[in-house]
PDB file of N, CA, C, O and CB in Angstrom:
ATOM      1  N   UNK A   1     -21.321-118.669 121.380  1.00  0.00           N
ATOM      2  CA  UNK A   1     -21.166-118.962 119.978  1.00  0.00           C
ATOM      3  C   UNK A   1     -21.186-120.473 119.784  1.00  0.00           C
ATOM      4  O   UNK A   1     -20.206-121.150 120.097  1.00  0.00           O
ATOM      5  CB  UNK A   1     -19.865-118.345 119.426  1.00  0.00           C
ATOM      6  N   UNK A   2     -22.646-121.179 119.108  1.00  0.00           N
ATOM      7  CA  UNK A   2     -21.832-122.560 119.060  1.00  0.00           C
ATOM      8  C   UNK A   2     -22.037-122.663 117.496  1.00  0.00           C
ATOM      9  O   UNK A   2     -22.635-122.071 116.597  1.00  0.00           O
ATOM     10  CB  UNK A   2     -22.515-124.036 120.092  1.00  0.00           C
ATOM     11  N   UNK A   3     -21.491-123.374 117.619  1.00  0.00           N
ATOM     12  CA  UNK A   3     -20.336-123.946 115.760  1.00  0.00           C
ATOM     13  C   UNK A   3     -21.645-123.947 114.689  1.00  0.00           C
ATOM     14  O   UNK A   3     -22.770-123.898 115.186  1.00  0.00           O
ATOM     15  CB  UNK A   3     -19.327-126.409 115.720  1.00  0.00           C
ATOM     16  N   UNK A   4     -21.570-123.976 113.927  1.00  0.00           N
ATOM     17  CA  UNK A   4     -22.451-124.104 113.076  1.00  0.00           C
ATOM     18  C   UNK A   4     -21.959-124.459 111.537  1.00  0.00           C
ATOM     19  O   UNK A   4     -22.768-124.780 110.667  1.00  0.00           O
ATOM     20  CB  UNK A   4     -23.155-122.950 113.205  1.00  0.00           C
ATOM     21  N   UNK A   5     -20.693-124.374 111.331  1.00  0.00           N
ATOM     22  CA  UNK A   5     -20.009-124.986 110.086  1.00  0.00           C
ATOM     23  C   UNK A   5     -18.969-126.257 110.712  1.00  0.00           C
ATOM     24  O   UNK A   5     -18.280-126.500 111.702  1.00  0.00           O
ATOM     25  CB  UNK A   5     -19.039-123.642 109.176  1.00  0.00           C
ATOM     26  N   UNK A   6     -19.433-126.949 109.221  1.00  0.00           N
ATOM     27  CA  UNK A   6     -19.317-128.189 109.440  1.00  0.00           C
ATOM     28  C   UNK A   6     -17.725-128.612 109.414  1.00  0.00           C
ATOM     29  O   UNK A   6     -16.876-127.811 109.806  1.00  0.00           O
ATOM     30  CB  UNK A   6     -20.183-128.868 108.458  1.00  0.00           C
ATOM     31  N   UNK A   7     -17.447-129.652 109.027  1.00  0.00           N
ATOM     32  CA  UNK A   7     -16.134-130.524 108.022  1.00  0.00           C
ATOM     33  C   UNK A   7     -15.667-129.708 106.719  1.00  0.00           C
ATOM     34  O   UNK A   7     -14.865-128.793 106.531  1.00  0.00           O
ATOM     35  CB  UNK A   7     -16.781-132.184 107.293  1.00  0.00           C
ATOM     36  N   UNK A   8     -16.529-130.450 105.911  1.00  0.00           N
ATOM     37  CA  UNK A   8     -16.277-129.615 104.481  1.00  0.00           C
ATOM     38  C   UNK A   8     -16.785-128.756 104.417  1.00  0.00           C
ATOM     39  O   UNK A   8     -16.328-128.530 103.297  1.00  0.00           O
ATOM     40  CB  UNK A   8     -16.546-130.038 103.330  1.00  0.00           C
ATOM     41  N   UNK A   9     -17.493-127.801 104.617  1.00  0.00           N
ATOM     42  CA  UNK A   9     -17.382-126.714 104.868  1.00  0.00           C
ATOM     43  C   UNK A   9     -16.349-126.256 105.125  1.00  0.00           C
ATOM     44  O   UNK A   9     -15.636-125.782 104.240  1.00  0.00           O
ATOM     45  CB  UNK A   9     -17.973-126.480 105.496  1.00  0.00           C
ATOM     46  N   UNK A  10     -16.018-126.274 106.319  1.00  0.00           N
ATOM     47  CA  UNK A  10     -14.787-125.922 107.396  1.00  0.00           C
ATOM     48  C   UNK A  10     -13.388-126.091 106.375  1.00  0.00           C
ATOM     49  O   UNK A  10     -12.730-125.051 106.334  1.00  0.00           O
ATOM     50  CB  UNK A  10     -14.742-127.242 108.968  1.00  0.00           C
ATOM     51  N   UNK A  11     -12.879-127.132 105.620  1.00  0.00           N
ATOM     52  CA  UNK A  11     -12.036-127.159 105.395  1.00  0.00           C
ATOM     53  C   UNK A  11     -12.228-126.178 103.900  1.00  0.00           C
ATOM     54  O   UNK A  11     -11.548-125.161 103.767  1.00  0.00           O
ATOM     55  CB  UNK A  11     -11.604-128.465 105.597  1.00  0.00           C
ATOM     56  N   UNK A  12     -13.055-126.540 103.006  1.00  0.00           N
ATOM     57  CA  UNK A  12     -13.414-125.105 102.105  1.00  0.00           C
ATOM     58  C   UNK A  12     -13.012-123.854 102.589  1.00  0.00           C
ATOM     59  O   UNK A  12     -12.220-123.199 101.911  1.00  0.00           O
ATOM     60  CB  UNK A  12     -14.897-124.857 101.929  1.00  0.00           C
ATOM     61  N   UNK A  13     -13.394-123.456 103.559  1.00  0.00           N
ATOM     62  CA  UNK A  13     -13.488-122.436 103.358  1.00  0.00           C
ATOM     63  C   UNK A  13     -11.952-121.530 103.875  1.00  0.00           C
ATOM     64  O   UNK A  13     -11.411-120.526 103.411  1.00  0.00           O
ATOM     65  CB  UNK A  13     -14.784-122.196 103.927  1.00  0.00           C
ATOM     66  N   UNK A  14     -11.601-122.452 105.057  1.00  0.00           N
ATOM     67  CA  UNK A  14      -9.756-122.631 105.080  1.00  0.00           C
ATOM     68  C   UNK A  14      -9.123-122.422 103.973  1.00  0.00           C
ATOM     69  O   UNK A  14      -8.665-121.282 103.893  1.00  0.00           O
ATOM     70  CB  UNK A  14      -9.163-124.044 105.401  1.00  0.00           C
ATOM     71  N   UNK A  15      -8.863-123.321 102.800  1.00  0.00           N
ATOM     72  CA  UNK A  15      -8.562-123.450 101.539  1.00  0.00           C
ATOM     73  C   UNK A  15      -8.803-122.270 101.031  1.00  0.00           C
ATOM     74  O   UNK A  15      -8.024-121.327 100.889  1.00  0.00           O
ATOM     75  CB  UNK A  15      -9.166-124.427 100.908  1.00  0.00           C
ATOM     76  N   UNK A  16     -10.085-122.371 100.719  1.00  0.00           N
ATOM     77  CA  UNK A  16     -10.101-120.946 100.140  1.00  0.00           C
ATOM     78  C   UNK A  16      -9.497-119.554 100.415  1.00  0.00           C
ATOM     79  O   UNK A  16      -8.949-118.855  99.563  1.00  0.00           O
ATOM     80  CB  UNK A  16     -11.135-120.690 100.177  1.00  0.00           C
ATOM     81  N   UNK A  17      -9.687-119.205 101.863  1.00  0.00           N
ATOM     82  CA  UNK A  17      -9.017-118.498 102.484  1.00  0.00           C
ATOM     83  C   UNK A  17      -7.493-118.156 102.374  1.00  0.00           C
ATOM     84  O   UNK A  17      -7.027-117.034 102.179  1.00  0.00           O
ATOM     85  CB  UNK A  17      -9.291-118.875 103.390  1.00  0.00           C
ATOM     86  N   UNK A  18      -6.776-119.370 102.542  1.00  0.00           N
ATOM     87  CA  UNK A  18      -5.708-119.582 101.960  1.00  0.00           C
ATOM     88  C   UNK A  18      -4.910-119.262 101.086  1.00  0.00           C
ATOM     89  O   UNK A  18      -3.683-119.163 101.106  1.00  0.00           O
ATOM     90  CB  UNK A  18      -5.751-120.148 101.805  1.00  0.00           C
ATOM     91  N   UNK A  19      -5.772-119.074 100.179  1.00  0.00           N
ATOM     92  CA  UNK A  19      -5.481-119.019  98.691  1.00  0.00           C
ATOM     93  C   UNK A  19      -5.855-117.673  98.717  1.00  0.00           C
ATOM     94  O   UNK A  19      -4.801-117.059  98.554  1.00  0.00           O
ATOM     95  CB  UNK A  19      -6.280-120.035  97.590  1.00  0.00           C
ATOM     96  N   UNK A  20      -6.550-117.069  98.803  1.00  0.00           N
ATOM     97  CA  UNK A  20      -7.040-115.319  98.332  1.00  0.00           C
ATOM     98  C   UNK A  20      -6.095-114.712  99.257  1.00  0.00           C
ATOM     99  O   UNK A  20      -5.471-113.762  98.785  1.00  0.00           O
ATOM    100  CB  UNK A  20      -8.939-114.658  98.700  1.00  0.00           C
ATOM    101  N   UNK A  21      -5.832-115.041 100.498  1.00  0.00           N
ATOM    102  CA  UNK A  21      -4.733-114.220 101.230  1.00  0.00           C
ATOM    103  C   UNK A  21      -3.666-114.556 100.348  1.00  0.00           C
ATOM    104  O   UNK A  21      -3.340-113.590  99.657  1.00  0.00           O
ATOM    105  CB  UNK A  21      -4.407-114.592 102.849  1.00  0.00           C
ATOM    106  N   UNK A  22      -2.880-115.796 100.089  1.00  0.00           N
ATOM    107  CA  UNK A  22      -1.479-116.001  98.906  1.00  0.00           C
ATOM    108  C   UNK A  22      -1.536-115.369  98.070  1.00  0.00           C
ATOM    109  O   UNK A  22      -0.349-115.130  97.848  1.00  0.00           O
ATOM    110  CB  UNK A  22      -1.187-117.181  98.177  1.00  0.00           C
ATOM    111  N   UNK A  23      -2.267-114.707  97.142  1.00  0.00           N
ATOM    112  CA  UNK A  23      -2.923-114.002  95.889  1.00  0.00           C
ATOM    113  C   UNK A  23      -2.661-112.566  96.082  1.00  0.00           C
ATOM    114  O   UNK A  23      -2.171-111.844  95.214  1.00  0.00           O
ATOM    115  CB  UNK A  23      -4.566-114.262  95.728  1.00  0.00           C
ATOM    116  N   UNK A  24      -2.921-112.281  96.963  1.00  0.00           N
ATOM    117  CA  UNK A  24      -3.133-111.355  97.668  1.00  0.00           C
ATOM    118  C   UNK A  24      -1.649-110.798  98.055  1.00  0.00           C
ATOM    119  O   UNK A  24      -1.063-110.032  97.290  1.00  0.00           O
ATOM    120  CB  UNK A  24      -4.036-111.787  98.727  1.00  0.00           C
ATOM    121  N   UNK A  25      -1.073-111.232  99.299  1.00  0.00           N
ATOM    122  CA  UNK A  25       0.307-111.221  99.398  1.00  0.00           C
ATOM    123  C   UNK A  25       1.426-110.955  98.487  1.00  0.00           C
ATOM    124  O   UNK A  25       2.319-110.134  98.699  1.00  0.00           O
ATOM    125  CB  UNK A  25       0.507-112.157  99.740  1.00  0.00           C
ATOM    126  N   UNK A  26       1.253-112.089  96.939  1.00  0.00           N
ATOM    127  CA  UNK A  26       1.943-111.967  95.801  1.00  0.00           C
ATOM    128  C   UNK A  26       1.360-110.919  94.683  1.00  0.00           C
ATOM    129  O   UNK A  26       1.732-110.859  93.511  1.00  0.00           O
ATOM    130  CB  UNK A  26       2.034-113.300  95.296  1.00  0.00           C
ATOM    131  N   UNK A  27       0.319-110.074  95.338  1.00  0.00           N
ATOM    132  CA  UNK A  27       0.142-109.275  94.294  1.00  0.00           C
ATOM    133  C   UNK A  27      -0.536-109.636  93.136  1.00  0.00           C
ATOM    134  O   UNK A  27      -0.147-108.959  92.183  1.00  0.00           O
ATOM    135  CB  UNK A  27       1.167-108.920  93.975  1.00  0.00           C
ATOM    136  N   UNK A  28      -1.475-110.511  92.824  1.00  0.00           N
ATOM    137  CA  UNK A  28      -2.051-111.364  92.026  1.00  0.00           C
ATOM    138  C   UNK A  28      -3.295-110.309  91.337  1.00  0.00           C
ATOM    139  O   UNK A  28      -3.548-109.638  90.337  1.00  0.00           O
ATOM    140  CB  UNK A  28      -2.538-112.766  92.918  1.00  0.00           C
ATOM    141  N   UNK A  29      -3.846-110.719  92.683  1.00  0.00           N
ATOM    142  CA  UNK A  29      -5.136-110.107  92.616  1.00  0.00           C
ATOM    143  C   UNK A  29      -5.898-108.660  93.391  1.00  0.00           C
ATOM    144  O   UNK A  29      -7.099-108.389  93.414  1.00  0.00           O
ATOM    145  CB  UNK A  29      -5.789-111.154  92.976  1.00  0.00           C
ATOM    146  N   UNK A  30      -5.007-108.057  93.853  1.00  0.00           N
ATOM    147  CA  UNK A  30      -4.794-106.774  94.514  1.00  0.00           C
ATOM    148  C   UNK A  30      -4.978-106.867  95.873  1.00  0.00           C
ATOM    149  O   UNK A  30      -4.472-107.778  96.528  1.00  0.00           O
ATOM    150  CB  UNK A  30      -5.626-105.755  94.028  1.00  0.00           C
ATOM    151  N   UNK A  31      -5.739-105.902  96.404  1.00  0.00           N
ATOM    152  CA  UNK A  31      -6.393-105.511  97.762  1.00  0.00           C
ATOM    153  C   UNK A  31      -7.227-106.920  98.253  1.00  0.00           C
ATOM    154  O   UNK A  31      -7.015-107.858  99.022  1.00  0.00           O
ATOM    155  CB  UNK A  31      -7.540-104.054  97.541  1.00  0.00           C
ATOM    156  N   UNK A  32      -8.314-106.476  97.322  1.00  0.00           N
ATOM    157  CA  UNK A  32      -9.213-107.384  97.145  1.00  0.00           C
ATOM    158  C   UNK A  32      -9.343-108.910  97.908  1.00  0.00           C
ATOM    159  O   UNK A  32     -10.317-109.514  98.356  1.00  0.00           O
ATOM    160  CB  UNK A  32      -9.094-107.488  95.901  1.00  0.00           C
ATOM    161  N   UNK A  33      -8.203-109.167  97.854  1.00  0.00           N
ATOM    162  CA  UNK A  33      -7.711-110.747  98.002  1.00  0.00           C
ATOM    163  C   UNK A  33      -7.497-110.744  99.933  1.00  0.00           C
ATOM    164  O   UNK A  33      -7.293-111.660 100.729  1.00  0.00           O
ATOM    165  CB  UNK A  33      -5.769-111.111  96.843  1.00  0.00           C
ATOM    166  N   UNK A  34      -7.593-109.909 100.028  1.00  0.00           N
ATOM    167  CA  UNK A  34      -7.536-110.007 101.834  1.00  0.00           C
ATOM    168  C   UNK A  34      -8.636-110.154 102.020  1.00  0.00           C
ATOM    169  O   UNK A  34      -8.804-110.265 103.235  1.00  0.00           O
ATOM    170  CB  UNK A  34      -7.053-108.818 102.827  1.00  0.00           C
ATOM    171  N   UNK A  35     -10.109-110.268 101.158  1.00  0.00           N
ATOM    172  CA  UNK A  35     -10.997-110.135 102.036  1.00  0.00           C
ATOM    173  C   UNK A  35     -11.249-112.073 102.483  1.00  0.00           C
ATOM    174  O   UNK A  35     -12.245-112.672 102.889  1.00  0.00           O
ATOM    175  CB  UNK A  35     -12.392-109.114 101.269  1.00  0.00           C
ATOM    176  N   UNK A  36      -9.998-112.494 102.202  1.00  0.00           N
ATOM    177  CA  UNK A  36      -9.789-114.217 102.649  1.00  0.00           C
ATOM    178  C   UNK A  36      -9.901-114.061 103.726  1.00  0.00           C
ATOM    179  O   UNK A  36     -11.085-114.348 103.897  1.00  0.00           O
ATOM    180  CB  UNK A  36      -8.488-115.120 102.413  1.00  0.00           C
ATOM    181  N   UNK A  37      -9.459-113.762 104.772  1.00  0.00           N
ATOM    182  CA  UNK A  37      -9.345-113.564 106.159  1.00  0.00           C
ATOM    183  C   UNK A  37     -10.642-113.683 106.870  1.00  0.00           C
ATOM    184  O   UNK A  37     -10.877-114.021 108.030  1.00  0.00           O
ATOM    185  CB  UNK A  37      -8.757-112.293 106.421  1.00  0.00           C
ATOM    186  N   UNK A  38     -11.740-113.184 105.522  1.00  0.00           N
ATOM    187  CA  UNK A  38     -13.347-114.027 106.627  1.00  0.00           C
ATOM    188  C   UNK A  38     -13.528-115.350 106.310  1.00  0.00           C
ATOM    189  O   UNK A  38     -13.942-116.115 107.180  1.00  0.00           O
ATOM    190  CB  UNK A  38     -15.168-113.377 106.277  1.00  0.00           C
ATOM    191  N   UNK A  39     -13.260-115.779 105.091  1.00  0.00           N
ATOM    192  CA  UNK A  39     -13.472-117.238 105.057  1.00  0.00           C
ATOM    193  C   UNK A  39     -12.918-118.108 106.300  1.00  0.00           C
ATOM    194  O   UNK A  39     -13.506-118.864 107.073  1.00  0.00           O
ATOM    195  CB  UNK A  39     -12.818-117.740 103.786  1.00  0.00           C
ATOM    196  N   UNK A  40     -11.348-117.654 106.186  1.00  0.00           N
ATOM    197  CA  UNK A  40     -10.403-118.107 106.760  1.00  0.00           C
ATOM    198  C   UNK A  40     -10.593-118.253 108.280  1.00  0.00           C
ATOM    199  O   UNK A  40     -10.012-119.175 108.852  1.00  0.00           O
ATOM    200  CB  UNK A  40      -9.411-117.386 106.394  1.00  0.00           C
ATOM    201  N   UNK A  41     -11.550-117.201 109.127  1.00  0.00           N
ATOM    202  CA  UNK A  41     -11.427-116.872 110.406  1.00  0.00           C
ATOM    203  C   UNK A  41     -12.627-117.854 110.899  1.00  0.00           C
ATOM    204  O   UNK A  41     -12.623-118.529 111.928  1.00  0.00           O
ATOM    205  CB  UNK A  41     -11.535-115.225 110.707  1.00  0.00           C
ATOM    206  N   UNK A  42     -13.817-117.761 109.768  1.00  0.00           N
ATOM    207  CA  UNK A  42     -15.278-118.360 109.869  1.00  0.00           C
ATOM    208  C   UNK A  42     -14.446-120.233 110.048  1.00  0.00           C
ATOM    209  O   UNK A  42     -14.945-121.089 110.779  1.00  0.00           O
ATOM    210  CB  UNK A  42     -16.605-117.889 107.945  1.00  0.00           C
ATOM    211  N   UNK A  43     -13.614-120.383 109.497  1.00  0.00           N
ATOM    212  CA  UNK A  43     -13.500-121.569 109.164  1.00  0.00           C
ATOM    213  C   UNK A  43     -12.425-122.574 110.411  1.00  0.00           C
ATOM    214  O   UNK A  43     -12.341-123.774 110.672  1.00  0.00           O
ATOM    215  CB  UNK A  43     -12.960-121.407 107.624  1.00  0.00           C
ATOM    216  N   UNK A  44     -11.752-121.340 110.920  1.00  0.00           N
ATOM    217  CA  UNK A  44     -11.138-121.656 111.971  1.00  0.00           C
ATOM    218  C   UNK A  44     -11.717-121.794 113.515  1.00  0.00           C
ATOM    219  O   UNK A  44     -11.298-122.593 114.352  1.00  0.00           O
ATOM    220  CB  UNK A  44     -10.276-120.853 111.888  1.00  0.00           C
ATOM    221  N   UNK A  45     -12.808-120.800 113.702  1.00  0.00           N
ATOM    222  CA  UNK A  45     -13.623-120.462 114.496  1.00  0.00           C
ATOM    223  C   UNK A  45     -14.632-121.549 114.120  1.00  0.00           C
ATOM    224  O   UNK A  45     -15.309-121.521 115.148  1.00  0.00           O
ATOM    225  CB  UNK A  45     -13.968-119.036 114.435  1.00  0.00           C
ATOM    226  N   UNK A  46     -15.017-122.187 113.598  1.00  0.00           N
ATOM    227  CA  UNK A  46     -16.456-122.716 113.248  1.00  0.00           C
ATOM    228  C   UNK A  46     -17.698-122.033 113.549  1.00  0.00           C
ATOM    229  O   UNK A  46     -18.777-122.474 113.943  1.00  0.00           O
ATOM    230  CB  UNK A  46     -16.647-123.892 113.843  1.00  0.00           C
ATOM    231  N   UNK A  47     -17.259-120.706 113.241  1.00  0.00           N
ATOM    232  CA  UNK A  47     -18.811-119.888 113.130  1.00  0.00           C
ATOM    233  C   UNK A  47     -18.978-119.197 112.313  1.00  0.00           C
ATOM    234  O   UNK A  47     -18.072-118.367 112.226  1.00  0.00           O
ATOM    235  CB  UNK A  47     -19.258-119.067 114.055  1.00  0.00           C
ATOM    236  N   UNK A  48     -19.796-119.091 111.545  1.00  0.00           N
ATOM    237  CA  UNK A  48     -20.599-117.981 110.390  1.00  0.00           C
ATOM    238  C   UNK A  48     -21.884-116.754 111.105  1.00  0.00           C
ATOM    239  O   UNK A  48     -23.049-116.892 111.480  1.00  0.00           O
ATOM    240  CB  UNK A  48     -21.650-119.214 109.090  1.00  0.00           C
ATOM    241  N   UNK A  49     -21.141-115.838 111.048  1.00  0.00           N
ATOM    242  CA  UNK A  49     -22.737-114.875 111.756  1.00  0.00           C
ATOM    243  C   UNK A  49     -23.643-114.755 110.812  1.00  0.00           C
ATOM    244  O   UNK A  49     -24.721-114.174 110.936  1.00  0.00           O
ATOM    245  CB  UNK A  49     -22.575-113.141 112.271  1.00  0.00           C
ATOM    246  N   UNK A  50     -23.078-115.506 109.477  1.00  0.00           N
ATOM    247  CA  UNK A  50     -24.115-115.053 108.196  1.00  0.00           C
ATOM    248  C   UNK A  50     -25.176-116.212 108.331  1.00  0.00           C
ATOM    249  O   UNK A  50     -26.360-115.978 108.087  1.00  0.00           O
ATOM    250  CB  UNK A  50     -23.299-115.042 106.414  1.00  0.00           C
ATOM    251  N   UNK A  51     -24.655-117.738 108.806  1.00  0.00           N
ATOM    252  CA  UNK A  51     -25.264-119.099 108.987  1.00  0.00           C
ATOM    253  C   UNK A  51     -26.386-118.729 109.877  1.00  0.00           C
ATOM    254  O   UNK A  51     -27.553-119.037 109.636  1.00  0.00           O
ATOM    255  CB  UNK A  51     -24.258-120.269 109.630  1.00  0.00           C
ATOM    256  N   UNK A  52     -25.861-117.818 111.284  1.00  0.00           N
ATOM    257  CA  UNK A  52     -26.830-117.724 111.869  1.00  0.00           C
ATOM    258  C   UNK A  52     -27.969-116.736 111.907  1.00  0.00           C
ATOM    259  O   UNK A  52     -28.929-116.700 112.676  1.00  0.00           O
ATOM    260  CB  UNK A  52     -26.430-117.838 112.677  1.00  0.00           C
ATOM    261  N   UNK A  53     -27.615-115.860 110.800  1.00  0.00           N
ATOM    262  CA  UNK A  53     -28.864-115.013 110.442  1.00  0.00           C
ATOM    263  C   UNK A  53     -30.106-115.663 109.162  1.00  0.00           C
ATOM    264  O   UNK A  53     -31.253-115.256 108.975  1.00  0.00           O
ATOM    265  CB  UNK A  53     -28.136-113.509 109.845  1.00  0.00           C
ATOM    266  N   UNK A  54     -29.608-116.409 108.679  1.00  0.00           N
ATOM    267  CA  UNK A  54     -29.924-117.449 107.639  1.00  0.00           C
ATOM    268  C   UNK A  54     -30.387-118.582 107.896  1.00  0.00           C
ATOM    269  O   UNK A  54     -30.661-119.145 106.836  1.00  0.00           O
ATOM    270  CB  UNK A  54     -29.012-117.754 106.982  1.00  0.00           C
ATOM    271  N   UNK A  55     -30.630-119.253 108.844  1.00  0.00           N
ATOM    272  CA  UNK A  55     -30.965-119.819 109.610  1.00  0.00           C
ATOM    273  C   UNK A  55     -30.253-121.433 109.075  1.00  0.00           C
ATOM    274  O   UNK A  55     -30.946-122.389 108.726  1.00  0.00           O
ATOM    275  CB  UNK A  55     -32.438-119.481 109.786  1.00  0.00           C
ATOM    276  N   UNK A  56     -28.602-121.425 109.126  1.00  0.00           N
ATOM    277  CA  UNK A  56     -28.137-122.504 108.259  1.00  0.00           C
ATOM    278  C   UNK A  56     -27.378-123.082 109.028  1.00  0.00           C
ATOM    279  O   UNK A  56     -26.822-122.437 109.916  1.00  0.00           O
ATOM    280  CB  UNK A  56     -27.507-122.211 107.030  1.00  0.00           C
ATOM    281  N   UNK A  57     -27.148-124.543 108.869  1.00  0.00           N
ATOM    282  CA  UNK A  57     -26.087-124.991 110.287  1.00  0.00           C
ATOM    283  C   UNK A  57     -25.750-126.273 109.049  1.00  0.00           C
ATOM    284  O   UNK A  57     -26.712-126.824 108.512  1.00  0.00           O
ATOM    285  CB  UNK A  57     -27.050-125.595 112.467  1.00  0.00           C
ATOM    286  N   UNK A  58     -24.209-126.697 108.646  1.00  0.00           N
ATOM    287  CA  UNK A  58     -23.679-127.472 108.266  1.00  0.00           C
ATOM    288  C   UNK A  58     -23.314-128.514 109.037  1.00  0.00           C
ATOM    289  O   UNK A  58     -23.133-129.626 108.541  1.00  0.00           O
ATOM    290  CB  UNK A  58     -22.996-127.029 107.791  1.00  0.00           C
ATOM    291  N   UNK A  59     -23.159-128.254 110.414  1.00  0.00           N
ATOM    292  CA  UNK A  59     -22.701-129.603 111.206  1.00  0.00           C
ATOM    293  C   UNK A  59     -23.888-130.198 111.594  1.00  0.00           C
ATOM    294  O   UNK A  59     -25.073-129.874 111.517  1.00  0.00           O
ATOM    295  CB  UNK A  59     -21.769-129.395 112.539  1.00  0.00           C
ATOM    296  N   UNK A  60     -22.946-131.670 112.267  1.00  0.00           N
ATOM    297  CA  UNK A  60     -24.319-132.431 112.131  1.00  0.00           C
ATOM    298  C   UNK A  60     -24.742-132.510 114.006  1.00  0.00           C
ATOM    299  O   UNK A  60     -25.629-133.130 114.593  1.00  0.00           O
ATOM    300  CB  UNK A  60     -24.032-134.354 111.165  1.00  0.00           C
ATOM    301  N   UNK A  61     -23.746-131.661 114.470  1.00  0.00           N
ATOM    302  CA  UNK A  61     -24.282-131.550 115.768  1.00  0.00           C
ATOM    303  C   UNK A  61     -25.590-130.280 116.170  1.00  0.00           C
ATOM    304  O   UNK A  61     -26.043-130.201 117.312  1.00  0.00           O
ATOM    305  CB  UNK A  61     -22.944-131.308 116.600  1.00  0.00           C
TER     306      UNK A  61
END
């Protein structure tokens, strides 16, 4: 697996993640709101399987 999301990216999508799981947790926004946990995992991992079917790479390595 090598990395393919970048910085900002990376931290986006953390954040985001973040936030739809909290939402989620507090009952905000229902079920729904767990599906943070891919942002969240893509962003921790620095990999997207979607980047690499797409042929997309945010970092600059």
């Amino acid at each position: 697996m090598k990395s393919n999301v970048g910085g900002i990216d990376r931290i986006l999508r953390i954040a985001v993640g973040l936030v739809l799981i909290g939402l989620a947790a507090t009952g905000t926004v229902g079920a729904w709101g767990w599906i943070g946990v891919v942002p969240l995992a893509t962003g921790l991992f620095r990999f997207c399987p979607a980047y690499t079917l797409l042929g997309i790479k945010t970092c600059g390595k």
